[in-house]
C-alpha positions in Angstrom: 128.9 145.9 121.2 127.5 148.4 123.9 125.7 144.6 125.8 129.5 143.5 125.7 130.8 146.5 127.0 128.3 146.7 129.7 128.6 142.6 130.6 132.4 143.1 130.4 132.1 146.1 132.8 131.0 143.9 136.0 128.8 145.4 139.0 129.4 149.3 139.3 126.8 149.3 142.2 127.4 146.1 144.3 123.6 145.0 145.9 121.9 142.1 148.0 120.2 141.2 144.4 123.4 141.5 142.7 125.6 139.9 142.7 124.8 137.9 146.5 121.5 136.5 145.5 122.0 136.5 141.9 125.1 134.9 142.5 123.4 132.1 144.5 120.6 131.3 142.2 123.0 130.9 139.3 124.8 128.6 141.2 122.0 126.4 142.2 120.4 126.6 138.8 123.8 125.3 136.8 123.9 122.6 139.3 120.3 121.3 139.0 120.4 121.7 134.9 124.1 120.0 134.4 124.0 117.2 137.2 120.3 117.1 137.7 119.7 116.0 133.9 122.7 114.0 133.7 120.7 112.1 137.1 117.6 112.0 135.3 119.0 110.1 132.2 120.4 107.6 134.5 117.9 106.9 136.8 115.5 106.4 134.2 118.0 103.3 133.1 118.9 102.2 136.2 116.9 103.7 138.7 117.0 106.4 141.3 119.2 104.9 143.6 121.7 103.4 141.3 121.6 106.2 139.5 122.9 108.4 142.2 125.5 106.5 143.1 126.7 106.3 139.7 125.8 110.2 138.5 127.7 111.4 142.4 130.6 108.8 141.3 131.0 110.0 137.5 131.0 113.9 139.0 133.4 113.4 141.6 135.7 111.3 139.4 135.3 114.2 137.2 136.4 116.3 140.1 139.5 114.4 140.8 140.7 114.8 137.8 139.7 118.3 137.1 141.4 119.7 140.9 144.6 117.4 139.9 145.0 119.6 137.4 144.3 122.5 139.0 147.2 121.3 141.5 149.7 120.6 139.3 149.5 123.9 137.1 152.2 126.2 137.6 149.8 129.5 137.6 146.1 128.4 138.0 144.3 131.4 136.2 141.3 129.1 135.6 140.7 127.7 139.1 140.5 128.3 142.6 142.7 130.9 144.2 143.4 131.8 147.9 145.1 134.6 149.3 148.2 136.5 147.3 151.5 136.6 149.3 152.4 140.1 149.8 154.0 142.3 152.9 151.7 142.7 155.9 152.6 146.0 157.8 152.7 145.2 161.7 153.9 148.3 163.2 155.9 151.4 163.3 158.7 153.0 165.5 161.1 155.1 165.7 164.3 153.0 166.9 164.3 149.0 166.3 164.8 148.4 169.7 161.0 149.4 170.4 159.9 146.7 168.1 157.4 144.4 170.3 158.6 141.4 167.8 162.4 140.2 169.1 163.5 139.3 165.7 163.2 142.7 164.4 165.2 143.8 167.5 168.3 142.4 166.2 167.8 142.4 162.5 170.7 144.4 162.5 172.4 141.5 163.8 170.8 138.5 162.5 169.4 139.7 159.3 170.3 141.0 155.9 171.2 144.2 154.7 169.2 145.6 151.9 171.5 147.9 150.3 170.6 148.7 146.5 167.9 150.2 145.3 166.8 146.6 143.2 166.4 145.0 146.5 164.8 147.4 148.1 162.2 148.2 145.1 160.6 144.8 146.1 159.6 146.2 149.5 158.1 149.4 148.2 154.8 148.3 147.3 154.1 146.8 150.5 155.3 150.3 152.0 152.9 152.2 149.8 150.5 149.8 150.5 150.6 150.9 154.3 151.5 154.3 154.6 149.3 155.4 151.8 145.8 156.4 152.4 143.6 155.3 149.0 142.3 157.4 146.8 138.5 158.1 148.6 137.1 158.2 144.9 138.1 155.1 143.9 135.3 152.4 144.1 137.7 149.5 144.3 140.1 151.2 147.1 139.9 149.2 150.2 140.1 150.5 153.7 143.0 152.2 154.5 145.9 150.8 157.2 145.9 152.0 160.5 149.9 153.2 159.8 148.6 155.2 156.5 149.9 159.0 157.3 150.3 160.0 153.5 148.2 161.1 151.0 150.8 160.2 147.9 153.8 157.9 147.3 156.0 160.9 146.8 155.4 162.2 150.4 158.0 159.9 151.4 161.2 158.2 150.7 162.9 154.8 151.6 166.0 155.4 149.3 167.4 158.3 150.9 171.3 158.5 151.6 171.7 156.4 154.8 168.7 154.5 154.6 168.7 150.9 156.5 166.6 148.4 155.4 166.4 144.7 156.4 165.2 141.3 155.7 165.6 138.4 158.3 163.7 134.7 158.4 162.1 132.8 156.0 162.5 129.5 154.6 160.6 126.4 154.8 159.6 124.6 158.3 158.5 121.0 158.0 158.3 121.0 154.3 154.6 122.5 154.4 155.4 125.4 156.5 157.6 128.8 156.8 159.8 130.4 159.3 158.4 134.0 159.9 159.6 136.4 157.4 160.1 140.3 158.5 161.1 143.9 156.4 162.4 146.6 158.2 162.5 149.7 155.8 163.6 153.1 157.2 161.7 156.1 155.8 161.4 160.0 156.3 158.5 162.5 154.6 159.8 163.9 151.7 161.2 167.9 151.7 158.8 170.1 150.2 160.5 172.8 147.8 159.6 176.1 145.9 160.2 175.6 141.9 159.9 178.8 140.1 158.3 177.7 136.8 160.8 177.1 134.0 163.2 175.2 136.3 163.9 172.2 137.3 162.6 170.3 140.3 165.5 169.1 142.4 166.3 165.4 143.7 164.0 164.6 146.4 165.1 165.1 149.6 164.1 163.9 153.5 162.5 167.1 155.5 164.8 168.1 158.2 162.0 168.4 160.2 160.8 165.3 159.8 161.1 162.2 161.7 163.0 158.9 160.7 161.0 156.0 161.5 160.8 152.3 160.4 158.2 150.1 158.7 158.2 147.1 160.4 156.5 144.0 157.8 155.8 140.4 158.3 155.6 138.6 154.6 152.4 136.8 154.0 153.2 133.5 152.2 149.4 133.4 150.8 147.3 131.0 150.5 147.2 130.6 146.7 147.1 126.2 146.0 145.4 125.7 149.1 141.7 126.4 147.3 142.9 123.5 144.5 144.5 121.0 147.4 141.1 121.4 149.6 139.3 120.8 146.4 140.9 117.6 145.6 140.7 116.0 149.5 137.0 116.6 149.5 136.3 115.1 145.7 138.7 112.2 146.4 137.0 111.6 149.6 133.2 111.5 148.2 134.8 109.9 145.1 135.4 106.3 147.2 132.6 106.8 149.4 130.5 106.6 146.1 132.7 103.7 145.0 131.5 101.8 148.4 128.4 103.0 147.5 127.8 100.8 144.2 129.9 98.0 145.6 127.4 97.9 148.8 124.8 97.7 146.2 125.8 95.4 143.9 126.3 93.0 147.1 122.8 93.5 147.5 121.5 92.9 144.5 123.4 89.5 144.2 122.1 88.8 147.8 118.9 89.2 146.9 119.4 87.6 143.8 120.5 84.4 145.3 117.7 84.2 148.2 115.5 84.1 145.2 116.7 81.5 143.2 115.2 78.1 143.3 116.8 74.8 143.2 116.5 73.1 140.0 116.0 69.5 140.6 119.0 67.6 138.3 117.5 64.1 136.5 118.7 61.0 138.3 119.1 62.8 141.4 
């Protein structure tokens, strides 16, 4: 049970060895014991060239089928993933009109209003996310943004009375595309207050001292299917070009075939 443990753990200290190197010989070891000795079988049948063409055409059929499904799977746990849509923070300033991106200059005009709290729950990660310096103790923090100015999530608020928040763009552009999609969320530090023990804290509130500014994000669509889709192009690609592989060859062999033949004389002729 402890093995488990410690295989289910992962890499606590990350190395050249492990898990690059490692990571590289496993890779080339699966491929030379799973399609090397599936090539091995065939070529002693067939031969090393025809058994090639037909161990590379069997693996990338195989892959066809495998990245097809892949594709068409609603949440591919099990395959190839690219990037996770999320918010991007692009900048931060104190009146819209300082925005260097012209849609966020006249959200106020062209975009929605976010005006519950529901609505505007869905931008408060992304907020965290940038104005929020990691925890330095963490192993699996990442860097932190260049607009983090916080050490902790209730330094600030984005749901104080008089907040504006706003969402403008989106959509689809050519079918395979998006129109840019921005967040504008208004936010102020939070008031820091005195509680004598025994009573209770009061509602949050924005320091008067403090300075109202906005969060200015661009929504990043991801990259999720594109891993799957690339997959699929390359195997369907190698899949026919092994196809013309074993039809050039069988030409071949029934060329050469023929040139060898003899004529066999008929009686009477």
């Amino acid at each position: 049970m402890g093995l488990l443990g410690l295989l289910a753990s992962g890499v606590e200290h990350k190395t050249l060895w492990d898990p690059t190197i490692l990571g590289v010989l496993v890779f080339i070891s699966a491929i030379g014991l799973f399609c090397g000795s599936v090539y091995l079988l065939v070529a002693t049948n067939v031969g090393g060239r025809l058994g090639f063409l037909v161990a590379g055409a069997c693996l990338m059929g195989f892959m066809v089928l495998l990245s097809g499904l892949w594709i068409t799977t609603q949440t591919p746990l099990n395959s190839p993933r690219g990037r996770l849509p999320g918010w991007d923070p692009k900048e931060v300033v104190s009146d819209l009109g300082e925005s260097q991106i012209g849609a966020v200059r006249e959200i106020r005009d062209g975009g929605k209003r976010i005006e519950t709290e529901e609505d505007l729950a869905q931008l408060r990660p992304g907020a965290e996310a940038a104005l929020v310096r990691p925890d330095p103790e963490d192993p699996e923090a990442g860097e932190p943004s260049e607009f983090a100015e916080f050490d902790a999530s209730t330094e600030f608020l984005t749901d104080f009375e008089g907040f504006e928040a706003y969402e403008v763009g989106g959509g689809t552009k050519n079918l395979f595309w998006h129109h840019p999609r921005y967040a504008v969320v208004q936010y102020c530090p939070t008031r820091e207050v005195d509680v004598e023990p025994g009573e209770a804290p009061p509602e949050p509130s924005c320091d008067p001292l403090g300075e109202r500014r906005f969060l200015v994000m661009e929504y990043d669509f991801g990259t999720v299917r594109q891993p799957p889709w690339i997959f699929f192009g390359v195997s369907l690609v190698l899949f026919v070009l092994f196809l013309l592989g074993l039809h050039w060859h069988e030409q071949d062999a029934r060329a050469t075939r023929r040139a060898t033949m003899q004529p066999v004389p008929t009686p009477g002729a």
